[in-house]
C-alpha positions as CSV (number, residue, x, y, z in Angstrom):
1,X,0.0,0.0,0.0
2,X,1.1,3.4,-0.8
3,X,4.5,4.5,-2.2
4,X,7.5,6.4,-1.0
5,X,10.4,7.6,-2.3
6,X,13.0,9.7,-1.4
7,X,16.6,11.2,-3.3
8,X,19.3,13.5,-2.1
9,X,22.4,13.7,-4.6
10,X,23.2,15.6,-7.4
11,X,20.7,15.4,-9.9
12,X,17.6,17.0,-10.8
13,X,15.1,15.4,-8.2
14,X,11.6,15.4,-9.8
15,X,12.6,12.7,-12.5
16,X,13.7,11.0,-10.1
17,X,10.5,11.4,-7.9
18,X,8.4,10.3,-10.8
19,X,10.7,7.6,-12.0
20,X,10.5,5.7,-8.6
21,X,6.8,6.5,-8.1
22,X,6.0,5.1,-11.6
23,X,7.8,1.7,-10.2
24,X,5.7,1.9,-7.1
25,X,2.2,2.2,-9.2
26,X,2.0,-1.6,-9.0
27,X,1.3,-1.2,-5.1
28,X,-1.8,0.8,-5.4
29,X,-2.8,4.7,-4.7
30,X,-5.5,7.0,-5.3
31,X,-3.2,10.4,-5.4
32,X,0.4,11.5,-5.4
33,X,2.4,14.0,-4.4
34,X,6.3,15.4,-4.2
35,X,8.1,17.8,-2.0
36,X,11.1,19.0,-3.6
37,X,13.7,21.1,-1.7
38,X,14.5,24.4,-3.3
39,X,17.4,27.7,-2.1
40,X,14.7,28.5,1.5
41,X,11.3,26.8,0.7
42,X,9.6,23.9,0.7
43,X,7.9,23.3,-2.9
44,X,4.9,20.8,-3.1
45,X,3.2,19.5,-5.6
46,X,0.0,17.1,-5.4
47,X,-2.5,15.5,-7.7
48,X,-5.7,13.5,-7.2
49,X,-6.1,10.2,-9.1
50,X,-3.4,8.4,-11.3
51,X,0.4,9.7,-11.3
52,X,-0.4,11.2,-14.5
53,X,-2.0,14.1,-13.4
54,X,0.8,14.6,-11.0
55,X,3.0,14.6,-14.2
56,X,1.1,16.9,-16.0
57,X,1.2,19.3,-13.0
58,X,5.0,19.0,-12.6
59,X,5.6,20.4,-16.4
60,X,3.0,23.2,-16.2
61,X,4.8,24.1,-12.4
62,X,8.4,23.3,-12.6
63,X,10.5,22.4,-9.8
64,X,13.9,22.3,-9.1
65,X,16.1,21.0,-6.7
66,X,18.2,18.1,-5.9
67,X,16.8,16.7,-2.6
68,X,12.8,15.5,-2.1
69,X,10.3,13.1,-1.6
70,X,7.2,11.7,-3.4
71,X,4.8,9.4,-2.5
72,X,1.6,8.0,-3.4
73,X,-1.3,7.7,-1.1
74,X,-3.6,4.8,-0.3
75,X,-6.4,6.7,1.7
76,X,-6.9,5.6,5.3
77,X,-8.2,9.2,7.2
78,X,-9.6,11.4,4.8
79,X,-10.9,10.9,1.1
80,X,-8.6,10.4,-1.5
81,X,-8.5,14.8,-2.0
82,X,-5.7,17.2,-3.1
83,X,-5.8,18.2,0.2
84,X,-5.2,14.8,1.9
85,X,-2.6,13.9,-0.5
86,X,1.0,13.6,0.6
87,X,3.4,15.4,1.1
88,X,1.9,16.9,4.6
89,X,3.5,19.8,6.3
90,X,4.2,21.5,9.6
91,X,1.8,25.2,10.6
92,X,5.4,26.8,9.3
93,X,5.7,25.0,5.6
94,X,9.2,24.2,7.4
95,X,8.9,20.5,7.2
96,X,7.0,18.0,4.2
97,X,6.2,14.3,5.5
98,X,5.2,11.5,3.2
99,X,3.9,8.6,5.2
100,X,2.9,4.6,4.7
101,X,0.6,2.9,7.4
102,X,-1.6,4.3,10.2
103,X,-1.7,5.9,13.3
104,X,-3.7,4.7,16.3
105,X,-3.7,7.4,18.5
106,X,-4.9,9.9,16.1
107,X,-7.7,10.8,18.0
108,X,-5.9,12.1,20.9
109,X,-3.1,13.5,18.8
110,X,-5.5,15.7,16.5
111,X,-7.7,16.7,19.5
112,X,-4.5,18.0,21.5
113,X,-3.1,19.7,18.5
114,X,-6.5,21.6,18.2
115,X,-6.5,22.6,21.7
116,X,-3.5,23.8,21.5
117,X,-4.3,26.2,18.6
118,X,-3.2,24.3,15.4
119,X,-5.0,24.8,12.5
120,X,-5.0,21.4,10.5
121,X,-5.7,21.7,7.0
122,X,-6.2,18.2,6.0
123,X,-7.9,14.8,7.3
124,X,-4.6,12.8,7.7
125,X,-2.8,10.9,10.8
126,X,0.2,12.2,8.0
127,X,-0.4,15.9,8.9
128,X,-0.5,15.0,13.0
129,X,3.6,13.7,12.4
130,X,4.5,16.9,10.7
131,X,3.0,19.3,12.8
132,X,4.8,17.2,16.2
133,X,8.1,17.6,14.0
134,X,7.3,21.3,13.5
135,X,6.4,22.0,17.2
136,X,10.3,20.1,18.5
137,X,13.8,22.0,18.2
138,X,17.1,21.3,16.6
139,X,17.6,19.4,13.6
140,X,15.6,16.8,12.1
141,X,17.0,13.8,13.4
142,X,16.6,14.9,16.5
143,X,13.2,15.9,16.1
144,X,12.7,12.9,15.1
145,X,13.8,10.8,17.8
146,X,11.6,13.8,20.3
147,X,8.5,12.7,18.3
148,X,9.0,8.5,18.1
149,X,7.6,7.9,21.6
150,X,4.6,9.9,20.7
151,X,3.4,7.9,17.5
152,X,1.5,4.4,18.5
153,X,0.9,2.1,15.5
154,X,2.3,1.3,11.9
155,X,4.3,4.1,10.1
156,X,7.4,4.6,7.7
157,X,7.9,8.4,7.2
158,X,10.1,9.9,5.4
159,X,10.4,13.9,6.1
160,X,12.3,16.6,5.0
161,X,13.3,20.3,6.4
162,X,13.7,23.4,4.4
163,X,16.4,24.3,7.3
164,X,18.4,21.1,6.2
165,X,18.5,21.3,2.2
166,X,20.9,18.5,1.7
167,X,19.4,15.8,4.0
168,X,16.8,13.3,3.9
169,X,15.3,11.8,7.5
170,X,13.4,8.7,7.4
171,X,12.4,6.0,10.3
172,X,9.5,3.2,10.8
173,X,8.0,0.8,12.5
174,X,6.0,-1.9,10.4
175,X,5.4,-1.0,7.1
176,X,8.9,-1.6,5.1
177,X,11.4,1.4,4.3
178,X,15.2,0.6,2.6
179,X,17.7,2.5,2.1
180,X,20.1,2.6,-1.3
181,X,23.2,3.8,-1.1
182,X,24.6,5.0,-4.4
183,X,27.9,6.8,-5.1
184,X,27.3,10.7,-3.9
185,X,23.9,10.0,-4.1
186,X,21.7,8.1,-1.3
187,X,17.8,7.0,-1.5
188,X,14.9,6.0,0.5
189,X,12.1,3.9,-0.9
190,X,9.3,1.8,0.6
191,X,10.5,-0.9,-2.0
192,X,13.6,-1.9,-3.9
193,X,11.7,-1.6,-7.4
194,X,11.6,1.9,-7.2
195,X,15.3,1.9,-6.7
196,X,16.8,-1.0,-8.5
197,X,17.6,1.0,-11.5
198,X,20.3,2.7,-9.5
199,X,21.8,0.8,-7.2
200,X,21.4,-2.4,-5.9
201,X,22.7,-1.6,-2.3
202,X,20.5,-1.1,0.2
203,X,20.0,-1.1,3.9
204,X,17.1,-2.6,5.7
205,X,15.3,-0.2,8.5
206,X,14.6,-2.0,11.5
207,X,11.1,-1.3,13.4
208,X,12.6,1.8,15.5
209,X,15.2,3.1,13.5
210,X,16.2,6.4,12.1
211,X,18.2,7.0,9.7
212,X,19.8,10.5,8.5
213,X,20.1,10.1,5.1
214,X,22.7,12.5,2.8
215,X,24.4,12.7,-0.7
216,X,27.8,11.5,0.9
217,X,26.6,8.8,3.4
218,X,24.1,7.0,5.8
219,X,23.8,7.7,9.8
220,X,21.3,5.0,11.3
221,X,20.0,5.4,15.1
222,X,18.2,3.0,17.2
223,X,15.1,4.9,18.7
224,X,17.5,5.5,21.8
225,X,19.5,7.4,19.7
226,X,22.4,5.1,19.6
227,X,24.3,4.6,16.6
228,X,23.6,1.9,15.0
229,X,26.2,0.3,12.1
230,X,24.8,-2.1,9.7
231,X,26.9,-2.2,5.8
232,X,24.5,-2.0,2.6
233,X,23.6,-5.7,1.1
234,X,24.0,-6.4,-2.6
235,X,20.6,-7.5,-3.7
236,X,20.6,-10.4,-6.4
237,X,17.2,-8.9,-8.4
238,X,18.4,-7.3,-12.0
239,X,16.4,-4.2,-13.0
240,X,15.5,-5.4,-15.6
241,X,13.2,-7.7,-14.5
242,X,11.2,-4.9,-13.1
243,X,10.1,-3.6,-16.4
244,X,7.5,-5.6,-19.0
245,X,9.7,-7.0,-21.8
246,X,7.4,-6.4,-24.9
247,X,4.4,-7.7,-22.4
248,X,1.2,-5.8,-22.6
249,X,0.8,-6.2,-19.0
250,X,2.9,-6.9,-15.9
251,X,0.5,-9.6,-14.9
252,X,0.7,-11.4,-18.6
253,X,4.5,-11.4,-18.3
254,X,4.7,-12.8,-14.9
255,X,2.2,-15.7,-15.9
256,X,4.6,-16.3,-18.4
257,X,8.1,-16.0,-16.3
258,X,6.3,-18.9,-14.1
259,X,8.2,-22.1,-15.6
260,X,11.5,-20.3,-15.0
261,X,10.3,-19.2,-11.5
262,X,9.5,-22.4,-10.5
263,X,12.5,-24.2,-11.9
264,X,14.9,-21.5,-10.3
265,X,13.0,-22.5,-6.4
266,X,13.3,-26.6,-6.9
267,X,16.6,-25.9,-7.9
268,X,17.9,-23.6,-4.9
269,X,16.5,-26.5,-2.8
270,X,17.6,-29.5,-4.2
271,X,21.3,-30.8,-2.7
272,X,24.1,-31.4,-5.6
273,X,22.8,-35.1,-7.0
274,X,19.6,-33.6,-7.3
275,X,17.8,-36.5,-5.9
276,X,17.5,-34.9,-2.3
277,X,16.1,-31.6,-0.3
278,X,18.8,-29.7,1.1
279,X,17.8,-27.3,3.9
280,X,21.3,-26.5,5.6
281,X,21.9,-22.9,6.2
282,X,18.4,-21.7,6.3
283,X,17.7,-22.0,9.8
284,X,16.0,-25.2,10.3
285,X,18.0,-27.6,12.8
286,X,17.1,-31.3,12.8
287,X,16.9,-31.1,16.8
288,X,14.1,-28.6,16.3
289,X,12.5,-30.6,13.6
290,X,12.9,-33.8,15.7
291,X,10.6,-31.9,18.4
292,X,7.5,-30.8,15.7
293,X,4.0,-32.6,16.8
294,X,2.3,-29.7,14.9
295,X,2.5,-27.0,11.8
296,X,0.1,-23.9,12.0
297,X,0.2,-21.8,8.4
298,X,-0.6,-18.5,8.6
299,X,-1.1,-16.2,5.5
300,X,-3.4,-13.6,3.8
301,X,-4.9,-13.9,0.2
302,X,-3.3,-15.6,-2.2
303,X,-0.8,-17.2,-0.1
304,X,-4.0,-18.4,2.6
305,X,-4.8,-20.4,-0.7
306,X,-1.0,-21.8,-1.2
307,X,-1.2,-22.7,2.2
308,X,-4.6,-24.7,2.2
309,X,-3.0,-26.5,-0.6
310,X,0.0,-27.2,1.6
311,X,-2.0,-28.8,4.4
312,X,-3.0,-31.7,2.4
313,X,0.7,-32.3,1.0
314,X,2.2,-31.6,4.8
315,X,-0.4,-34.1,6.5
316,X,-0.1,-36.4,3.6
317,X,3.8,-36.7,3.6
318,X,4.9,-35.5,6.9
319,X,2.0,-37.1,9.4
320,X,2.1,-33.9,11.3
321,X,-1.5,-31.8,11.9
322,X,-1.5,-28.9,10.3
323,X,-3.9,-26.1,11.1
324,X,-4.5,-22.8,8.4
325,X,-5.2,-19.7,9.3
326,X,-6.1,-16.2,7.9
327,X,-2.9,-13.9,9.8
328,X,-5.8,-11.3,10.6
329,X,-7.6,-13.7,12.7
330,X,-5.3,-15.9,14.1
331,X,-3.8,-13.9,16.8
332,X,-7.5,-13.0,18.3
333,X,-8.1,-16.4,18.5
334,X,-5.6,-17.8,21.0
335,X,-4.0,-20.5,19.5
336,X,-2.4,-23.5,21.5
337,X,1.5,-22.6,20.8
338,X,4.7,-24.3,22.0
339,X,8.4,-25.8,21.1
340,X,7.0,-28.7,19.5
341,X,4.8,-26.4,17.1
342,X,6.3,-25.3,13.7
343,X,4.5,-21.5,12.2
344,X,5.1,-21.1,8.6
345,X,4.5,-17.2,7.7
346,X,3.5,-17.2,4.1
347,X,3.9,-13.8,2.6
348,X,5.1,-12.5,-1.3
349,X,6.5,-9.5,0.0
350,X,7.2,-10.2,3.0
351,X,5.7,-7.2,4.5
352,X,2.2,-8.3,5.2
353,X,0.6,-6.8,8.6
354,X,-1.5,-9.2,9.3
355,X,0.8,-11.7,9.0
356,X,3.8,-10.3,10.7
357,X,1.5,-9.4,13.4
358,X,0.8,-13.6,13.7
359,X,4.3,-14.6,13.2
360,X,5.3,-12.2,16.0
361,X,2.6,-13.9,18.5
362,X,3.9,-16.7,18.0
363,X,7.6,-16.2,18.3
364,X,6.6,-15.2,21.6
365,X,4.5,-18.0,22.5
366,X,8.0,-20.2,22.0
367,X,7.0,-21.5,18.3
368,X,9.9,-22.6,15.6
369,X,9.0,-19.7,13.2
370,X,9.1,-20.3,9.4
371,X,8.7,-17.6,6.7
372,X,8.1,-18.9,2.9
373,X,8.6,-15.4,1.1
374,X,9.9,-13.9,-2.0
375,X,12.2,-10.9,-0.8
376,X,15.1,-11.2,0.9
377,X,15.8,-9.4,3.8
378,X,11.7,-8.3,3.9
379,X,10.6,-7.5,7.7
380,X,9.0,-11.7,7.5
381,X,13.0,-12.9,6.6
382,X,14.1,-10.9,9.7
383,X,12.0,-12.2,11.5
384,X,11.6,-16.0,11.3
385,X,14.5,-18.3,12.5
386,X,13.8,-20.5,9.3
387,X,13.2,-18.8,6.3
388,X,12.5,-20.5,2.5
389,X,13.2,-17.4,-0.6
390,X,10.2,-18.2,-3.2
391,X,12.6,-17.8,-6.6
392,X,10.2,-15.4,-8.4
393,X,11.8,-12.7,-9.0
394,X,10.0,-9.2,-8.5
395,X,6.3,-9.2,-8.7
396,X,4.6,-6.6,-10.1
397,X,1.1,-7.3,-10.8
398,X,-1.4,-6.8,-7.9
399,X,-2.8,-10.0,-8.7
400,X,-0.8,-12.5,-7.7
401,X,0.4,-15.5,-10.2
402,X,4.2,-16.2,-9.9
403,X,4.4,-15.9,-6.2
404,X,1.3,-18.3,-6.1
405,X,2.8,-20.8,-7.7
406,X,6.4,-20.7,-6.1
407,X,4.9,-20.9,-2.8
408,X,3.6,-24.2,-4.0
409,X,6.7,-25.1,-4.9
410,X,8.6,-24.0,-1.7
411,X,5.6,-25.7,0.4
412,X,6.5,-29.2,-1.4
413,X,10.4,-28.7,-0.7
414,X,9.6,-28.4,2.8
415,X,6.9,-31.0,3.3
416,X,10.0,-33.9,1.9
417,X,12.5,-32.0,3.9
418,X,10.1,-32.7,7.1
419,X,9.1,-36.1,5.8
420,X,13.0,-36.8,5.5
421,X,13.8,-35.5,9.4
422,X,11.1,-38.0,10.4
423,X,12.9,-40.7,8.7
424,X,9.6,-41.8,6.2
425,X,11.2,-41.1,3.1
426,X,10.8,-43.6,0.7
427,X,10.5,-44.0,-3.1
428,X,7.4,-40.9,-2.9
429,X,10.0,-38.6,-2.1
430,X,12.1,-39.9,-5.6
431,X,8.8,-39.7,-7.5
432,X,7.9,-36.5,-6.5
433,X,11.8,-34.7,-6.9
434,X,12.0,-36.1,-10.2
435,X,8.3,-35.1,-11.2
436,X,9.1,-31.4,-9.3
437,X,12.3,-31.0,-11.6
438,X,9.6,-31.8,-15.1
439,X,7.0,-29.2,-13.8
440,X,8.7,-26.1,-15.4
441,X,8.0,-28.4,-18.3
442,X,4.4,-29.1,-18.2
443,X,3.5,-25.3,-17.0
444,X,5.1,-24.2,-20.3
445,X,2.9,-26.4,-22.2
446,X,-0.1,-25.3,-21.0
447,X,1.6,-21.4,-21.7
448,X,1.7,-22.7,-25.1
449,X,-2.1,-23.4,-25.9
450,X,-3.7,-22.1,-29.1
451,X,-5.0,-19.0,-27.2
452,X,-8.2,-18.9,-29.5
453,X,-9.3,-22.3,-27.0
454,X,-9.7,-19.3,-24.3
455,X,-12.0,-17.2,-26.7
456,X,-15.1,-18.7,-25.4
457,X,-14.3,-19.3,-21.8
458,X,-13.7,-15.6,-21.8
459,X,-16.7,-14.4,-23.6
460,X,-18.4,-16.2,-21.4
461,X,-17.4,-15.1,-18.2
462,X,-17.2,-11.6,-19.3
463,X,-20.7,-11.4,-20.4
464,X,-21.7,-12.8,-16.6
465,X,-22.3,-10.9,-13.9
466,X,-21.4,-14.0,-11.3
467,X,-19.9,-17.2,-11.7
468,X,-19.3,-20.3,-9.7
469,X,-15.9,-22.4,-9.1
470,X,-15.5,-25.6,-7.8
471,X,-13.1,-28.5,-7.0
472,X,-12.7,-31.4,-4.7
473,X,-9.7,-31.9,-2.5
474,X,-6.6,-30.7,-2.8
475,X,-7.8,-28.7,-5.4
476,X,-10.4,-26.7,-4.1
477,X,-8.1,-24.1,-2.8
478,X,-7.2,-23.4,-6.6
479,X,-11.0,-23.3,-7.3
480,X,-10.9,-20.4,-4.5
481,X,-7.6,-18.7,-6.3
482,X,-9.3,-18.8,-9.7
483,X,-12.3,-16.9,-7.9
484,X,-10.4,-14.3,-6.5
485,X,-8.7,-13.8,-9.4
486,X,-11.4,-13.4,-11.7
487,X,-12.7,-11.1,-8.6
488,X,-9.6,-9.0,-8.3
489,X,-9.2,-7.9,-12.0
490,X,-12.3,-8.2,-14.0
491,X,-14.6,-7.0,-11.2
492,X,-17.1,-10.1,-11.7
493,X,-18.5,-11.4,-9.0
494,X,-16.8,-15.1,-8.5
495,X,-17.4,-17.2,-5.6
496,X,-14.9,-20.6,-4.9
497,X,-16.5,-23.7,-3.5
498,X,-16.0,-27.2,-2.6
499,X,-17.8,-29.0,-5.0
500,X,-19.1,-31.5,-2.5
501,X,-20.7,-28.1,-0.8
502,X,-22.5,-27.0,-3.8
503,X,-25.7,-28.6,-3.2
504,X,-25.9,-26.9,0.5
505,X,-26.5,-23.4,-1.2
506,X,-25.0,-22.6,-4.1
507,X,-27.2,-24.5,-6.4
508,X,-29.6,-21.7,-6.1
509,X,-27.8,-19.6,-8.2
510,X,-27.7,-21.6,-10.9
511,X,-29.9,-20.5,-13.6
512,X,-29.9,-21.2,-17.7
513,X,-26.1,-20.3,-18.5
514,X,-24.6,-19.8,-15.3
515,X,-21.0,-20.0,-15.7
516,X,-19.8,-22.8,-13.6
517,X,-15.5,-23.7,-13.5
518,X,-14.5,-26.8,-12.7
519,X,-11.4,-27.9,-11.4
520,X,-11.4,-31.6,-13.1
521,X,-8.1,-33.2,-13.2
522,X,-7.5,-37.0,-12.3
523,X,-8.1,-37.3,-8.8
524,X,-9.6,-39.7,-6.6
525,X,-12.4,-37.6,-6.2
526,X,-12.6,-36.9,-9.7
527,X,-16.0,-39.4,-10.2
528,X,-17.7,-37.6,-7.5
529,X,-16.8,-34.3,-9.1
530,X,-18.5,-35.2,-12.4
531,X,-21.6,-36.3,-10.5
532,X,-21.5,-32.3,-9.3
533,X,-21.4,-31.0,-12.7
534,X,-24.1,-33.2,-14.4
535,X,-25.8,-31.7,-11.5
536,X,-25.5,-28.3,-12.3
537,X,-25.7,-29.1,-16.1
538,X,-29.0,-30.1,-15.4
539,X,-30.5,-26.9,-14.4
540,X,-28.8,-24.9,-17.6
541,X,-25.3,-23.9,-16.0
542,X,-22.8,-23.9,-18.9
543,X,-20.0,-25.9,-17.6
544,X,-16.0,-24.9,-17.7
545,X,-12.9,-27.3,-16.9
546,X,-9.5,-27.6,-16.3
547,X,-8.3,-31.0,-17.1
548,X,-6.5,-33.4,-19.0
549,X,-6.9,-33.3,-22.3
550,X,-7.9,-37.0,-22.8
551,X,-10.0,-36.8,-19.8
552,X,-13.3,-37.9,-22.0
553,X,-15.9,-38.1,-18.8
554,X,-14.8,-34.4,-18.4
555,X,-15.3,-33.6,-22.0
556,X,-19.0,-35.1,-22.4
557,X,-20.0,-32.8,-19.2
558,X,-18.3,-29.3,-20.1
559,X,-18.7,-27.3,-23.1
560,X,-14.9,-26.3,-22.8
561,X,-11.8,-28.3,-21.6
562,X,-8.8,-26.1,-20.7
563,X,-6.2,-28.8,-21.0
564,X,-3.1,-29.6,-18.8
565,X,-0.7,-32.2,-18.6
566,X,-0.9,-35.3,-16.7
567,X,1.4,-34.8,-13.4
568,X,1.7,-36.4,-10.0
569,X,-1.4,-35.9,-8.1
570,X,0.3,-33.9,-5.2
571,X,1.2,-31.4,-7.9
572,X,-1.6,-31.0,-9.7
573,X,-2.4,-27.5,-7.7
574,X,0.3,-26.0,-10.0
575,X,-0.6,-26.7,-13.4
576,X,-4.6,-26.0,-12.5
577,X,-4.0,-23.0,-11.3
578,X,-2.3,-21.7,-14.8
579,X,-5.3,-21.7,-16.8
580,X,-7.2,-20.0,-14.3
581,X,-4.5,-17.3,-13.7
582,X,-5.3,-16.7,-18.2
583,X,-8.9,-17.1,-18.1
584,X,-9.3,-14.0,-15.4
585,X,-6.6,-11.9,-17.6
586,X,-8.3,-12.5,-20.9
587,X,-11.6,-11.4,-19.1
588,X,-10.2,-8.4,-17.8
589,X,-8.5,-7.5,-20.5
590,X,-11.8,-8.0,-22.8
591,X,-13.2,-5.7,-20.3
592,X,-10.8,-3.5,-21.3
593,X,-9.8,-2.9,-17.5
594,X,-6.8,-1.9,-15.5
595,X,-5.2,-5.6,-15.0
596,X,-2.1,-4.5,-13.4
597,X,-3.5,-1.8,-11.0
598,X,-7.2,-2.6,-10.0
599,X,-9.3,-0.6,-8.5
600,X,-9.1,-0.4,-4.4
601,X,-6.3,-3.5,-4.2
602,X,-2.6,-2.9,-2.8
603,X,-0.3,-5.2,-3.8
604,X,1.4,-5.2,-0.5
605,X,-1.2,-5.0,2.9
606,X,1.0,-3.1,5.3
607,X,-2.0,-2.1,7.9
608,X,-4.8,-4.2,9.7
């Protein structure tokens, strides 16, 4: 949620505002704004709507400077207005704020600030941090380390004074801020895509930490004000896989980029014969594993699908329970923790509230804690003991297809690593390495279907104002994906259900037409499936599958196979999920929608 970025160096600062907030688009806003340091003032700029408009006001108004920030807001307190917008500043215009995530005590703050006089000229919790920096003395850092007590809840700020021209201040606690440190030029960003392009350096805030950021160096402080000394990592992402590579749409290219995504995670995992799971330097000991009676998953989304899918392959191979739950509830529900319980935080970004919140619960509650995520050194890797890197690569699509699918993939890995510390391997775990290394294979086949086969599933759906999807088993969680998918990009209504469930309710809904997608590869369930869809067939619905493409029981029921490849049962998941992932893009696009930036979605949840 939200975008910030931040530049002090040489260089003209608003291309560089609007270059890194046109890489943060992907995470979702509803206006933008930039602050831009010039000789004794404060400039600020700030746009309603799409980052466009913000453009379009920076050429009629130029700026000029060589230190500012931009950001771009995902409303919280106050409408998405000019006014609201960020950058926020102090009574004085001294100091410009840009701020990701929420304050709790608003309330109190705002009332106090009005008693004392303040006149507040927008809705934000943003405007409450720069009016307590503009009220403190001496310079900004210092300010800033007056003002930390003061704020309760999730924030990364990034402020600027027109008393300090050449610095940039910035400090957090929950939502994500990194720092990268160029050569006589230093950045802030809420997220290495927006700062990839020039250096590939960064530094990690901790939850309490400041840092003073200048052209010529990096001071970091501990909310103590200790210095704190931490060298830049070298990230292993290339720029260029942040941009679309002849792709129409982020989302289409990342569907595509999935064979290679997977390969690159079965391979990171797999130990130099390639016939075995190798864990070692990742944090999970085999006395620690020897102690497991229990796995909890916890997740938001997308990955709260990956993970339902990964119970049945954990309970299957491994023999231990495994409980899912959504992050958001699972720490308001008192769950039974302990050292012989193993909590898996299952996150793309890593940066997931919700989820952090969980994994931090149960850290405390004495828990082996897990992360499966796809940055490293995201606040869920710094977190966890034991941590898994999903080898997707940067994701920019809100809707999720890559990450999906490599958290599959990781979630496998770990299930034989487990089944291996338990002693029960056995010729499974052979099968299922050897079938893991082919699946790169049979997920480009499906990629390469004649893409008119698609034609009708999409009319169909397009013209519909609700649909119905539906599997058995381990794959009704990717009968739930393909809903929210459809949901998140085409804006039809789609609702994911266990087939054996359908007759308990959804049935109703089924009219002359209905669209109705079936999950219908060769399970055991399969029989039982078909028996569903005749069902629905018989009261009009007009039935889609995923399946085989010699799977003729399927065929006589649906009035369009999407096929797949035969694979081993426990990876089936993957290749149903791909066609599902097309389907909801070729809707969207024939909707002529916004696939990579829909409406109201964040690609990255960093607030309850």
């Amino acid at each position: 949620m939200c975008g910030i970025i931040g530049y002090v160096g040489s260089d003209e600062v608003v291309p560089v505002i609007l270059d890194g907030l046109r890489r943060l688009e992907y995470r979702g806003y509803d206006s933008a704004g930039m602050a831009v340091l010039g000789a004794d003032s404060i400039q600020i700029l700030r746009a309603e709507g799409k980052l466009r408009n913000l453009e379009q006001l920076a050429y009629q108004r130029p700026l000029h400077g060589t230190t500012g920030v931009g950001h771009t807001r995902w409303a919280t307190h106050g409408a998405p207005t000019q006014a609201n917008a960020h950058p926020q500043v102090d009574a004085s215009g001294g100091i410009a704020v840009v701020h990701n995530g929420i304050l709790e005590n608003y309330a109190p703050l705002r009332r106090e600030l009005l008693e004392d006089g303040v006149e507040l000229s927008s809705d934000t919790d943003t405007e409450l941090i720069a009016q307590l920096l503009g009220r403190e003395t001496g310079p900004l850092g210092e300010r800033v380390l007056k003002v930390l007590p003061r704020l309760v809840g999730q924030y990364a700020v990034v402020a600027v004074s027109r008393r300090e021209p050449g610095t940039v201040v910035a400090f957090r606690q929950g939502p994500p801020l990194v720092v990268g440190v160029g050569t006589a030029e230093n950045m802030v960003a809420s997220d290495v895509t927006a700062i990839l392009h020039r250096t590939r350096r960064v530094i990690y805030l901790e939850n309490g930490e400041v840092a003073v950021v200048r052209a010529d160096g990096v001071e970091l402080r501990d909310r103590s004000g200790a210095l704190v000394e931490r060298s830049p990592e070298t990230l292993d992402w290339d720029a260029g896989r942040v941009e679309k590579g002849g792709y129409r749409h982020f989302m289409l290219k990342e569907i595509f980029e999935q064979p290679d995504a997977i390969r690159n995670t079965v391979r990171a995992y797999l130990d130099s014969s390639r016939s075995g799971v190798n864990l070692d330097g990742l944090g999970f000991s085999g006395e620690q594993l020897a102690r497991l009676r229990r796995i909890h998953l916890v997740a938001c989304g997308t990955s709260w699908h990956a993970c339902l899918v990964a119970k049945f392959i954990l309970e299957e191979l491994t023999g231990l329970p495994t409980d899912v739950d959504y992050a958001s509830e699972y720490r308001y529900r008192e769950p039974l923790l302990g050292d012989d319980l193993l909590v898996i935080g299952v996150t793309q970004s890593g940066e997931t509230a919700d989820t952090l919140a969980a994994m931090e619960m149960a850290r405390e509650g004495g828990a082996l804690l897990a992360t499966v995520c796809n940055v490293r050194g995201s606040s869920s890797w710094r977190l966890a003991g034991a941590r898994m890197l999903t080898q997707a690569g940067p994701e920019i699509g809100v809707a999720s297809t890559k990450a999906f699918t490599t958290q599959l993939v990781a979630l496998i890995v770990l299930a034989l690593a487990l089944r291996s510390s338990r002693g029960l391997s056995d010729g499974l775990d052979r099968t299922l390495l050897t079938e893991l290394q082919r699946l790169p294979l049979a997920v480009e086949e499906i990629l390469h279907t004649d893409r008119a086969l698609y034609r009708l599933g999409t009319e169909m759906l397009a013209e519909a104002t609700d649909s119905l999807y539906l599997g058995r088993g381990i794959l009704y969680p990717i009968a739930l994906e393909g809903a929210l998918k459809l949901k998140e990009i085409s804006y039809r209504h789609a609702e994911g259900y266990p087939a054996g469930e359908m007759k308990h309710g959804p049935i109703a809904l089924v009219t002359e037409g209905f669209p109705v997608v079936a999950v219908a590869t060769a399970t055991a369930t399969r029989e039982k499936l078909l028996g569903n869809l005749m069902e629905v067939k018989a009261r009009g619905a007009a039935v889609l599958a995923v399946a085989e493409a010699d799977a003729d029981g399927v065929r006589q029921i649906a009035a369009l196979v999407l096929p797949v490849p035969a694979v081993h049962r426990l990876l089936q998941p993957v290749v149903a999920v791909v066609p599902l992932q097309l389907l909801a893009y070729n809707v969207a696009v024939e909707l002529g929608l916004d696939v990579d930036q829909p409406r109201n979605l964040a690609k990255s949840v960093t607030v309850e």
